[in-house]
C-alpha positions in Angstrom: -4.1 48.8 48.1 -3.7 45.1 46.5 -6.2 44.1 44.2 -6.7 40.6 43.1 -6.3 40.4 39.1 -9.2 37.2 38.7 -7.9 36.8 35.0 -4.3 36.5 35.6 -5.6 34.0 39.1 -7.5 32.1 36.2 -4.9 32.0 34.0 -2.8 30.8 36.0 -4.8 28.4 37.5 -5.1 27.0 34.7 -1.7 26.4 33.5 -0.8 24.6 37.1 -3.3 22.1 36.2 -2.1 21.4 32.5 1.2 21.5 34.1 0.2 18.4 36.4 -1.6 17.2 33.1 1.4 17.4 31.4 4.0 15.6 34.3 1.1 12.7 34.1 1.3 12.6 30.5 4.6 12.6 29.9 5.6 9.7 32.7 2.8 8.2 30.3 4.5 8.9 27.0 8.3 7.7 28.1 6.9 3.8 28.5 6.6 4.5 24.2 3.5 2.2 25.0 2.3 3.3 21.8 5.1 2.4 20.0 5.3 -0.8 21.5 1.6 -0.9 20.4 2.8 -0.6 16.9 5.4 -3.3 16.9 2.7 -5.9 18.2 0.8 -4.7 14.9 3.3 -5.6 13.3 3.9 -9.0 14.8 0.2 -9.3 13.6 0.7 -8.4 10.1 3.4 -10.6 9.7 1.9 -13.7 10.6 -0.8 -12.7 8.3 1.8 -12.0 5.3 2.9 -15.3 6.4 0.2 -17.2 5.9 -0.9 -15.3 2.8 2.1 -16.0 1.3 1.6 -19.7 1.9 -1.8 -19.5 0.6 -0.9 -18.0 -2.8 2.4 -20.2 -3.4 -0.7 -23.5 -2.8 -2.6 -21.7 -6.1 0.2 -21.1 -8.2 2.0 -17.9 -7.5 5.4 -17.9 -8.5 6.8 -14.5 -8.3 8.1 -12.3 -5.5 10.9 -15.3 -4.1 11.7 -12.6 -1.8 8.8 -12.2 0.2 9.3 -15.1 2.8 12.8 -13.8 3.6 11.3 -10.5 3.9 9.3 -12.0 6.7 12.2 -13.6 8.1 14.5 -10.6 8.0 11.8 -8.3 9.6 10.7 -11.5 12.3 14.7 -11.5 13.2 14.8 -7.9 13.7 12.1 -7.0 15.8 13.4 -8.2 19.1 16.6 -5.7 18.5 14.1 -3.1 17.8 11.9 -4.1 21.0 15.5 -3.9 23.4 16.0 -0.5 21.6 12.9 0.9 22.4 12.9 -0.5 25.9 16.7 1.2 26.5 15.7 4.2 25.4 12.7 4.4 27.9 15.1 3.4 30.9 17.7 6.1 29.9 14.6 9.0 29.9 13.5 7.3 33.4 16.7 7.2 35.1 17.4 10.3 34.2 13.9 12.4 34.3 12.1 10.5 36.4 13.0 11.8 39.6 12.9 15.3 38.5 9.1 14.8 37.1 8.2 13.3 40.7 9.7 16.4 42.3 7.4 18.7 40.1 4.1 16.6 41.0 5.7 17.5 44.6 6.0 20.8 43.9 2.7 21.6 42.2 0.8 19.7 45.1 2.1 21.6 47.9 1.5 24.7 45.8 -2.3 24.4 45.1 -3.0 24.3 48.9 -1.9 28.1 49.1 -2.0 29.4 45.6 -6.1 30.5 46.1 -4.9 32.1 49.4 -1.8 34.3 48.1 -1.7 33.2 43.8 0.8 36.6 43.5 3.4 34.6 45.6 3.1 31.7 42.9 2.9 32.9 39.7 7.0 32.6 39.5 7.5 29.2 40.9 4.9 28.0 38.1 6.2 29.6 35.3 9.7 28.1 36.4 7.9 24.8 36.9 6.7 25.2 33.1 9.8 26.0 31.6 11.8 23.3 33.2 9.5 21.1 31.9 9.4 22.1 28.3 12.9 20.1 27.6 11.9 17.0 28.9 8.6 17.3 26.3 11.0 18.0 23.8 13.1 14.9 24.4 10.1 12.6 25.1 8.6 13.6 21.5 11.9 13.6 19.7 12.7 10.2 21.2 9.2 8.9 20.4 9.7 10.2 16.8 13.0 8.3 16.2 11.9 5.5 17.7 8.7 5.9 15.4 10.4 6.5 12.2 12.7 3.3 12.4 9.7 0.9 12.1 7.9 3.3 10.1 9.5 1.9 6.9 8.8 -1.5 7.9 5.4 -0.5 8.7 4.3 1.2 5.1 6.5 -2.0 3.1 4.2 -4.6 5.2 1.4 -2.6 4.4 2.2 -2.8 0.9 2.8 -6.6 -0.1 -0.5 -7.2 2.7 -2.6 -5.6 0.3 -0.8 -6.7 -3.1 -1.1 -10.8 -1.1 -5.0 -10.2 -0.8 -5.4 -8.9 -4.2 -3.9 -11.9 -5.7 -5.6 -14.1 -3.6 -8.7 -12.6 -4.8 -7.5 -12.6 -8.4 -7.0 -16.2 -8.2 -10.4 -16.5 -6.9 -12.0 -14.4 -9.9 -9.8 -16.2 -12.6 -11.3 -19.4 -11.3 -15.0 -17.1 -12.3 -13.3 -15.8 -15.1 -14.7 -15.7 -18.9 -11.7 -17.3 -20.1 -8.9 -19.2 -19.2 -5.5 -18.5 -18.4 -2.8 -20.2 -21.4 -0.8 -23.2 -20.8 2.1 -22.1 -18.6 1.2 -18.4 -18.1 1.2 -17.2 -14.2 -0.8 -14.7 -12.7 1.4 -11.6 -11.7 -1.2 -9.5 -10.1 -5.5 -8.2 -10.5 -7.1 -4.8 -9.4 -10.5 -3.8 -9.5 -10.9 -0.6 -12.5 -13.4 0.8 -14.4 -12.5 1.3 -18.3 -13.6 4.7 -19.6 -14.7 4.0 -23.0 -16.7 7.3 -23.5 -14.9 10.2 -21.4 -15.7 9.7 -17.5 -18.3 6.5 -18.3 -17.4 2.9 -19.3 -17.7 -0.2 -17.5 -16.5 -1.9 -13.9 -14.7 -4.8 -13.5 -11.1 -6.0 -13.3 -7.4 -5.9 -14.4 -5.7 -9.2 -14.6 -2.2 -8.9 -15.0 0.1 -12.1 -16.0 3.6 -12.9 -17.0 2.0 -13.4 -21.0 -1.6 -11.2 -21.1 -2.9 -7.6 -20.5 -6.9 -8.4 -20.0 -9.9 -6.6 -19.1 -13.0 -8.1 -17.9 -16.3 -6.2 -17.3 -17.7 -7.8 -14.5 -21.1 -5.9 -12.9 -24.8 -5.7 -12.9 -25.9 -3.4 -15.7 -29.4 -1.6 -15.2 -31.5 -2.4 -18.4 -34.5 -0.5 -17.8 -35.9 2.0 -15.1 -39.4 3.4 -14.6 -39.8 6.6 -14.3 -35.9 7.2 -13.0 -36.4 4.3 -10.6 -34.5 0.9 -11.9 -36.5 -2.1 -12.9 -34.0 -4.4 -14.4 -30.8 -5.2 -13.8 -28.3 -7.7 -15.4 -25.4 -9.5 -14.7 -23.0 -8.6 -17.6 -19.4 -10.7 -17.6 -17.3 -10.1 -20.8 -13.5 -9.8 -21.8 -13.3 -6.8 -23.4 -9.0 -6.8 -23.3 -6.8 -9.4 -24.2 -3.5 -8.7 -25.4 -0.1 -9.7 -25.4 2.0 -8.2 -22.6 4.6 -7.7 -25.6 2.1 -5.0 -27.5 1.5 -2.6 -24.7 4.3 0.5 -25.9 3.5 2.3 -22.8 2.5 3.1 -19.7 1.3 6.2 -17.6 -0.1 7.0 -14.4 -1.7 9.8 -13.4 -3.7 12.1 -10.8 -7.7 12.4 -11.0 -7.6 16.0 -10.5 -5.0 18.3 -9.2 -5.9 17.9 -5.3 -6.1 14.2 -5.4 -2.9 13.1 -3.5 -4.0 9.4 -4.7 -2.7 8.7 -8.7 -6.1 6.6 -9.9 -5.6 6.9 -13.5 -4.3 4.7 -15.5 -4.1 5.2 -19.2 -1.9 2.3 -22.0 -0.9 2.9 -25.4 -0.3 -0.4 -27.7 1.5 -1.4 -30.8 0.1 -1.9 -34.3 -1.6 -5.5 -34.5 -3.1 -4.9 -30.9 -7.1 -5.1 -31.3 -7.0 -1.6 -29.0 -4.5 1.0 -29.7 -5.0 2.9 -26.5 -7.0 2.3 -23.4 -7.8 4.4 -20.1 -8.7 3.4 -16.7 -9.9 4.5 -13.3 -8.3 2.3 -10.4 -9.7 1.6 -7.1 -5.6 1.5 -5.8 -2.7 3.3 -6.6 -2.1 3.7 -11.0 1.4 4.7 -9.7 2.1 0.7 -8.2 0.0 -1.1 -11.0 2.7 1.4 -13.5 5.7 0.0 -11.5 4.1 -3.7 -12.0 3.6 -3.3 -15.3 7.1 -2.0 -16.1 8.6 -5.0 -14.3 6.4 -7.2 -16.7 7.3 -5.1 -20.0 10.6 -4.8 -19.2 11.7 -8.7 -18.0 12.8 -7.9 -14.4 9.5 -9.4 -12.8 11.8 -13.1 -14.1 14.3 -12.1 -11.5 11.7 -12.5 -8.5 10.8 -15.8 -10.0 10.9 -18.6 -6.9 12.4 -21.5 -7.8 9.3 -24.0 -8.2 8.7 -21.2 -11.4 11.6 -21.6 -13.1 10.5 -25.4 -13.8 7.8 -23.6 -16.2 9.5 -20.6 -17.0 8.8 -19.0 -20.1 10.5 -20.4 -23.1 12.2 -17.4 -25.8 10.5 -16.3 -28.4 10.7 -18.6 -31.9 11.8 -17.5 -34.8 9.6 -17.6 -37.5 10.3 -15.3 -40.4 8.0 -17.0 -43.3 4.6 -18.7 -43.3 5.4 -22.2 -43.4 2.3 -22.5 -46.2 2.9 -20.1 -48.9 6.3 -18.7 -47.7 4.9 -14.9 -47.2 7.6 -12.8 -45.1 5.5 -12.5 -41.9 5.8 -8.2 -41.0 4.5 -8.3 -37.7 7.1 -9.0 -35.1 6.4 -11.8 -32.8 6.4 -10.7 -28.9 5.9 -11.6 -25.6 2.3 -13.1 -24.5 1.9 -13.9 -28.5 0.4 -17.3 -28.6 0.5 -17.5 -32.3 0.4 -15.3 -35.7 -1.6 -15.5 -38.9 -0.5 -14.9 -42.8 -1.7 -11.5 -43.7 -1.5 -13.4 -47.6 -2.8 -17.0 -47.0 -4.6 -16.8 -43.3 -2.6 -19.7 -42.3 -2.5 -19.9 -38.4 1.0 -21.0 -37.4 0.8 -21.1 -33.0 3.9 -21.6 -31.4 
């Protein structure tokens, strides 16, 4: 006697419809609209970079003289990137196509029976399934490759977009600034930190990076008295609490928060004798591992080789020589370095600037 199995019907039932789910999905998927999606974002994000680009070069940004090739290059390429995608979606059609239109055929002339006799059925679907589990395969590989050749472009865009709007706004803030920036020095890049003074405390402000100067300026509203736990009193306090030569930081290290943060925040400097500060650490609100690599290019020199050619009019000059105080003829025993703007007579106090 036949006896109708109502999980294995149910079961079943329900793999026919995310069969036909899957068909519609996947004539979706081989379009790569989504991909296509991603290349208009990036059409977006270069005409932003573009403009940013332009924007910082009016203030006075010298550095990165590859950036607007960058935009060029990437501009250039994008159409050959477009025709590859498109190919690749005709080459899946032409030869999927038809056999995804013969399953929808298929799976609709089945459902009409398969609540009559579903024994007589249960075959043809799971054939239906597994002939359809190498066209996913190829869809999502294809859609993968296709994904990872703009991913590159997509994460380097993403990059300079955010390092253009932070020196924008570091323009901005040096234009609120407590001090000024030296005759000829050019901003390299700013990031918002906090500077821990005392353990996980200290205050909030920003990093301002040029070709010459390391400075810190605290920039926040401080609370100055509360009421029973509740604040009464606030103040605005804006100070420079860093300013040294680029030439007496010794090194530089970045560094996780804690051992599960995939993000390095941490930044910590050590500096020469002569510096005011021989060691300072700081919490970032971007990546310590990028301001590191900025640094380095600083310290080292190699940030000169990105220099566009409106910068090299005002390109740093070498470093004089001066061996004696030019007043009492003392040796002088500090060396000078870069971002020095002059050095005093440990015998006399004469100032020599240079």
């Amino acid at each position: 006697m036949y006896h109708r199995d109502e999980e294995k019907v149910g079961n079943y039932r329900s793999k026919l419809s995310s069969i036909q789910n899957d068909i519609t999905d996947l004539k979706r998927k081989y379009l790569f609209d989504d991909v296509f999606g991603n290349i208009r974002d990036i059409e977006k994000k270069l005409n932003g970079i573009e403009n940013g680009i332009r924007t910082v070069r009016q203030k006075g940004f010298v550095y990165g003289k590859e950036w607007e090739k960058m935009v060029i290059d990437y501009k250039g390429e994008l159409p050959r990137i477009k025709t590859s995608i498109q190919t690749e979606s005709n080459n899946i059609a032409n030869i999927h196509s038809f056999t995804l239109d013969q399953m929808v055929s298929e799976i609709s002339s089945m459902r009409s029976d398969f609540e009559t006799n579903p024994a007589n059925y249960y075959s043809h679907i799971d054939s239906v399934e597994s002939r359809i589990s190498p066209i996913k395969s190829l869809i999502k590989d294809a859609d993968n490759k296709l994904k990872a050749i703009i991913q590159p472009m997509e994460e380097k865009l993403n990059t300079l977009d955010k390092r253009i709007k932070r020196i924008d706004n570091g323009f901005e803030q040096i234009e609120k600034a407590s001090f000024k920036l030296l005759e000829g020095e050019s901003p390299v890049d700013a990031w918002s930190a906090q500077y821990l003074k005392e353990g996980k405390k200290g205050p909030k402000g920003m990093i301002f990076l040029t070709d010459k100067r390391f400075r810190f300026e605290q920039n926040e509203d401080v609370v100055v008295s509360r009421r029973f736990l509740v604040v009464t009193k606030k103040e605005r306090r804006q100070e420079l609490l860093i300013d040294e030569p680029i030439g007496l930081i010794v090194s530089s290290k970045d560094s996780e928060k804690g051992f599960f943060l995939a993000r390095k925040e941490m930044l910590h400097l050590d500096f020469e004798h002569g510096a005011k500060i021989r060691e300072a650490t700081f919490r970032t609100n971007v990546d310590s591992k990028e301001i590191d690599d900025v640094l380095d290019s600083v310290i080292s020199g190699g940030i000169s080789k990105t220099i566009t050619d409106e910068g090299t009019k005002t390109e740093e000059k070498t470093l004089p020589k001066i061996d004696k105080c030019p007043a009492c003829g003392a040796s002088f025993t500090k060396p000078i370095v870069k971002g020095m703007t002059h050095i005093r007579c440990e015998y006399c106090g004469k100032v020599v600037y240079f």
